[in-house]
Each structure stands twice: as C-alpha cells, then as structure tokens.
Residue, then its C-alpha position, 0 to 999 in steps of 0.5 A: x271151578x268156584x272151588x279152585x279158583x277160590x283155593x288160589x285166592x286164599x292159598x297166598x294168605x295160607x302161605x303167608x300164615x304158615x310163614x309167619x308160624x314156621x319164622x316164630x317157631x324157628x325164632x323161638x328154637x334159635x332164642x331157646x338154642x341161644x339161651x341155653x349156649x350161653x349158660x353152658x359157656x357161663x357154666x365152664x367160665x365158673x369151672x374155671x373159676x372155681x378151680x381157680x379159687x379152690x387154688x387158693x382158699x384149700x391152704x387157707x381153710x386148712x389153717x382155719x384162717x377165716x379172717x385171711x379167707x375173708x379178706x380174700x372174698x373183699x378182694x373179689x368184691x369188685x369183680x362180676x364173679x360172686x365167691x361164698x364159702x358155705x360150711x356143712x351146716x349151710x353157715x356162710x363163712x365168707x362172700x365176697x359182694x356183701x357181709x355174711x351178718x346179712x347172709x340167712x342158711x344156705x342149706x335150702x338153696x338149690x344148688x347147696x343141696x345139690x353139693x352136699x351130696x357129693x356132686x357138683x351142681x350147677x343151677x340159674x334162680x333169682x337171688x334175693x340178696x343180689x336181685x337178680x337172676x343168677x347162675x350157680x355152680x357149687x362143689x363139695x370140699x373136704x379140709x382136715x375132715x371138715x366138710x365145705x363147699x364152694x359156691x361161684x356165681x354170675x349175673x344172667x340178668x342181662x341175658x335174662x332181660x335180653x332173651x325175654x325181650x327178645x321173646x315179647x318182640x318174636x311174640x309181637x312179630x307173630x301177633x302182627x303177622x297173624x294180624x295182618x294175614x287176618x287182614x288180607x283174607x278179608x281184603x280177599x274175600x270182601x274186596x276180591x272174591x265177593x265182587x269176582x262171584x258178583x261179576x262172574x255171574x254177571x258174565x254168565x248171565x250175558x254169555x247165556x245170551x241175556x245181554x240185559x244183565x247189569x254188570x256189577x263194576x265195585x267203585x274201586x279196588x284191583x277188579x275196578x278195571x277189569x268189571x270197566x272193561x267187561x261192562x264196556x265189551x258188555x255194552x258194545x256187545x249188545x249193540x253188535x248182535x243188535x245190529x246183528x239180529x237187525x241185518x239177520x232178520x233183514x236176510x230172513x225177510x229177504x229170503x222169505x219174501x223172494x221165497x214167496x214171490x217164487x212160489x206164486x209162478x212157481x204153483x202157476x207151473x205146477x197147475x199147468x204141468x198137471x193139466x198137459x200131463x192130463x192130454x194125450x200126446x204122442x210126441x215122446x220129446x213133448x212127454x219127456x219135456x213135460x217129465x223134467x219140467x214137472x220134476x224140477x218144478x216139484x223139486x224147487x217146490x220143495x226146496x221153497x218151502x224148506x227155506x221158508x221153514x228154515x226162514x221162519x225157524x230163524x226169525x222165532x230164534x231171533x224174536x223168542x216168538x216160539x209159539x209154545x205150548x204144552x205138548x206130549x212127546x209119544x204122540x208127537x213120535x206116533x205122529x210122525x211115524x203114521x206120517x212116515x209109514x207108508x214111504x217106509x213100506x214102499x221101501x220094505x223098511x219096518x219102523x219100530x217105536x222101541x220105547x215112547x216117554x209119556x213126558x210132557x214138555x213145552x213146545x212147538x208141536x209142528x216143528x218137532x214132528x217135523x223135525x223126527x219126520x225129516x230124520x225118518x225120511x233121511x234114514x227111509x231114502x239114503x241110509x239103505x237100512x231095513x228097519x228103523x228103530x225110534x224111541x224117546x227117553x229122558x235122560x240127565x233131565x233132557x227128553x232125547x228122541x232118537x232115530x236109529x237107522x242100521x245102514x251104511x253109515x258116514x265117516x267122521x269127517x262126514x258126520x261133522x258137517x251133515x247138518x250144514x245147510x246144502x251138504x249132501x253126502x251122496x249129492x247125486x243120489x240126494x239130486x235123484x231121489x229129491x233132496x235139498x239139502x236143507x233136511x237135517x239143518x233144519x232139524x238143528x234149528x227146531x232142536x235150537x229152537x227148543x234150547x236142545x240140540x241134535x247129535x249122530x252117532x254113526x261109522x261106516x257099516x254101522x248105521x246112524x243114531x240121531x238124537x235130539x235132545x231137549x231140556x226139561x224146564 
C-alpha cells in the first residue's frame, strides 16, 4: 500500500522530469535541423553565386587581364558575398574584401584542398582574415591549361551566434527544469510523504483501538487540514466510545446485576423442586407440574449464568481486566474434552485429539476451555455426527483450535449469523434439548477476548469446522 501510494506521489515530478528531458532532446534536434537547412540554403545561394562569377571572370582569366579581374573583386567589395581567385599554387590573385599583399597561401585551407582535387567543396571554419565563421564553397577551373580556382564565400557568423545562443538558453531551459523537479521531489518527500507516513501511523494506531495517540498535525502545508481534520474526528472519536463503554458498561451492570437478583429466587426454585421431587405422590397432573417446573427452571438456570458469562466477558473487554496468565493450550484442549466425554458417550459419539500443540501462550485458561467446551457440546447435541475430531495447531503465527464435527451442517446464510446471540437454527430442537442461544456468542467473545476470532466451515451434509484462532504475542 506504502509502495503505490508513494509511486503516485513521485511519479508526477518523474513525469515532469522526462518532459523537460524529451522538450531539450527535441530543442536541440529542431536547433541542430535548423542549423543544418540553413547551411544547405546558403550553400545553393553560393551555387548561384559562383556560377554567376565564373560568367564573368573565365573571359577575364583567359586574357590574363588580372588588373580588370582586380578591379571586378573591388566592385563586390560592398557586397556580403566574399569572391577569391586562387591559382594552382594556392597564390591568391584577386579578393574582393581586402588586398591580396595581406592574403598568406591558401593551399592548407579546407576547402582549396578539397578543389584541387577536381571537385567541388563546400566547407563552414573561422576565417582569421574576416573574423568570423564563414561558409566556403570552391570549384576548380581550367583557363588556356592553367588551373584556378574560385572560392565564394559567406558570413554565418550571426547564425553562429544565433544557434549557440540559442543552445545556452535550451541548455539553461533543462538546467532550471532539472532544477525545479529536484525542488518539488523534496517538497514531496519532506513537506508530503514524511508528514502522511507520520499521520498514517497515527491513524493506525487509533483504528487498532489506541485512541490515546497523538495525531501528528505539520504547522502548514497542503496536509495541515487534513492532519486538523483527523485530529478533531480523533478527539470526538474518543469521547463518543467513551461515553460508549460508560453506557456499555452500564448495560453490562444492569444485565449482571438483574441476573443475579434472579438467581437468588431462582436457586430457592430449584432447592424446593428437589425436595417435592423427593415425596411420593400419586397425582399424575402434581408429577407433571413438578416436571415443567423443574425444567424450566434448570433452563433459566442455565441461561443466567450464561448471560452472567457473556456479562463478565464484556466488561474485560471493555476495562482490558483480562485476568491473564501463561497457559498451555493441549491441556487446556484435554480439559475440555475429559469435560466433555461423558455427554459424548451418552450420545455414542467418539471424541478424537487428532493433533495437540504444546505451545504456550497467555490467557485466560477458564474461558478458553469454556469456549472449546460450548463448540463440543454444540457438535454433541445438534450436529447429529458420530465422531468428533479436536485438534490445535499453529499456523501463520496464530494457535487455531479446531473442533470439527461430520454432521449435518448449515447453509451459508446460516453460518453468517450462527454467533449472534439468541440465534438458533433448529430453534425447537435448541428449546428440546436446553439451549440458549448464547453457546456460540459466547465463544466469539472469549476469542475477542484473546484479540482472536472464531470462524466455521461448513455446507449442508458436510459437518462443520469451527476454528478459533488466537495470536501468538
């Protein structure tokens, strides 16, 4: 859950980063792509050129009139186009932007090498003589069996500039972009991701049921309110199961106490039915009397103490009074099934301890036999099964105590609500054979108790399993 929720908050800073990367990337190929149209349009611009000049200075050159071709190149002196006539030997003849006196041997340049092979060249360096980046182009000529070659040239100084200022600003761009992800992935993690760790284990604490957790509420930030907000739901929270566990306790009182004031009269019932059941009579109606009287009260016996266990299992709930000590589970399993044995026989069912762990765990031994007790004696009295297999195991860093019975089983609706207080499946045969509906709900609150719980896996014609299980602390 961390995980994904962190892969949220940083995958918007990673998609700003490949954005910025992606935008400089492509900057840079449309600057490059730009770069390079510019030089093929300047390079058929000096096609043209050349061909123009070649028009014109071929007749000079084949008079040998270099005084006319000289004063040809000073004509073009003001245009941006550059003209140099180069002999064989790399001597410049004629330029038209600056005297040739000043002009060293071209035969090491570039693009006259590239000439005096025959083809023509084109070529972009930094000229020293006009100081700046130039283009080249140069062709071969051959006048009267002399060879020559013809050199145009242009500026791309500007587009120089251009293209590298252009360059630092992509560059600056990427350096700012980069910059400012770095910037919002540490907002994220110091100002986002630390406080909502921080809160969320605040909010854990408190759903785990500690509800004296301080919430953790940063003193600004976009989870100011939301930390308010928790800490307030917090606090009124608190105060709710407060008044709560009062009014629950208050019930549980009431219950136990009008419990007990009905067991006073009640066992006074009970000692006068066991001593008329000791006179002889022979009025039948008086026997059959004494019989319902005797039942029923034995019945609202047992159903007393079992709310005054239910009672009692609440209140520990409530005020964490758990009575605990270190108990082991295979005796407490052999104790209840010794317990058990002989309303088993009675019954012709057999009980079998299938496996017995000799962990130890704390507890509250009394209620944890009472708890596998009631599931024997459920799977004894309504499950209709031969035999009885109990066993306890540790699985997953849980004890699980098991009592599986091979019966007749519940529907699935059935085994949703069996651990409700007062449900009955059968609620005839329950009545018939003394039960009060509270067996099973009371095994839900010693599993509780334990911070377990109690499942059943069962279908019709298949028995039932119930399982508690408990975590090993």
């Amino acid at each position: 859950m961390i995980k994904k929720r962190d892969n949220i908050l940083f995958f918007i800073p990673i998609l700003i980063a490949g954005i910025v990367i992606l935008t400089t990337i492509l900057l840079l190929f449309q600057l490059k792509q730009f770069g390079a149209s510019y030089i093929k349009d300047a390079e058929e611009e000096l096609n043209v050129d050349t061909k123009q000049a070649l028009w014109i200075i071929t007749p000079i050159l084949k008079e040998n009139n270099f005084k006319k071709l000289d004063e040809y190149c000073q004509e073009l002196k003001n245009e941006k186009m550059r003209l140099t006539i180069i002999n064989k030997e790399g001597q410049v003849i004629a330029d038209s932007k600056t005297g040739i006196s000043n002009l060293d041997n071209h035969a090491n340049r570039p693009e006259i090498k590239a000439a005096q092979t025959g083809q023509p060249s084109t070529t972009i360096r930094y000229s020293n003589t006009m100081h700046s980046e130039m283009v080249y182009h140069s062709e071969p000529i051959l006048i009267n069996g002399e060879g020559y070659i013809i050199r145009v040239s242009v500026s791309a100084d500007n587009i120089e500039k251009m293209l590298k200022k252009a360059e630092k600003n992509i560059i600056l761009i990427f350096l700012i972009g980069t910059g400012g992800v770095i910037l919002l992935t540490l907002y994220i993690f110091i100002r986002v991701r630390i406080p909502f760790n921080k809160l969320q284990k605040s909010t854990i604490k408190i759903a785990s049921g500690n509800l004296d957790t301080e919430i953790y509420v940063p003193k600004d930030g976009i989870l100011w309110e939301l930390a308010r907000a928790v800490d307030i739901m917090s606090k009124q929270l608190k105060r709710q199961i407060k008044n709560m566990k009062k009014m629950e306790n208050f019930r549980s009182e009431f219950i136990a106490n009008v419990s007990h004031e009905i067991k006073t009269p009640l066992t006074s019932i009970l000692s006068a039915v066991e001593m008329l059941d000791g006179v002889e009579t022979e009025n039948i109606k008086q026997k059959k009397c004494l019989k319902i009287i005797s039942e029923q009260s034995n019945r609202l016996n047992r159903l007393i103490q079992d709310i005054l266990s239910l009672a009692d299992l609440e209140k520990k709930q409530i005020f964490k009074n758990r009575d605990f000590a270190e108990l082991s589970i295979n005796s407490a399993v052999e104790n209840s099934v010794s317990l058990c044995k002989s309303l088993a026989e009675a019954a012709s069912i057999n009980i079998i301890i299938e496996e017995n762990t000799s962990i130890k765990i704390f507890g509250n031994s009394y209620f944890l036999e009472q708890a596998i007790n009631n599931l024997i004696t459920n799977a004894v009295k309504y499950s209709q099964t031969d035999k009885i297999i109990v066993k306890s195991y540790v699985e997953n860093n849980e004890v699980k105590i098991s009592v599986k019975d091979f019966g007749i089983g519940m529907k699935k609706e059935e085994a949703a609500r069996v651990f409700e207080r007062f449900y009955r499946i059968d609620k005839a045969r329950s009545r018939e054979l003394g039960g009060t509906g509270l067996g099973l709900a009371i095994v839900k609150n010693i599993a509780k108790l334990h911070n377990g719980r109690v499942d059943v896996i069962t279908s019709p014609g298949n028995g039932a399993d119930f399982i508690i299980s408990i975590p090993i602390i």
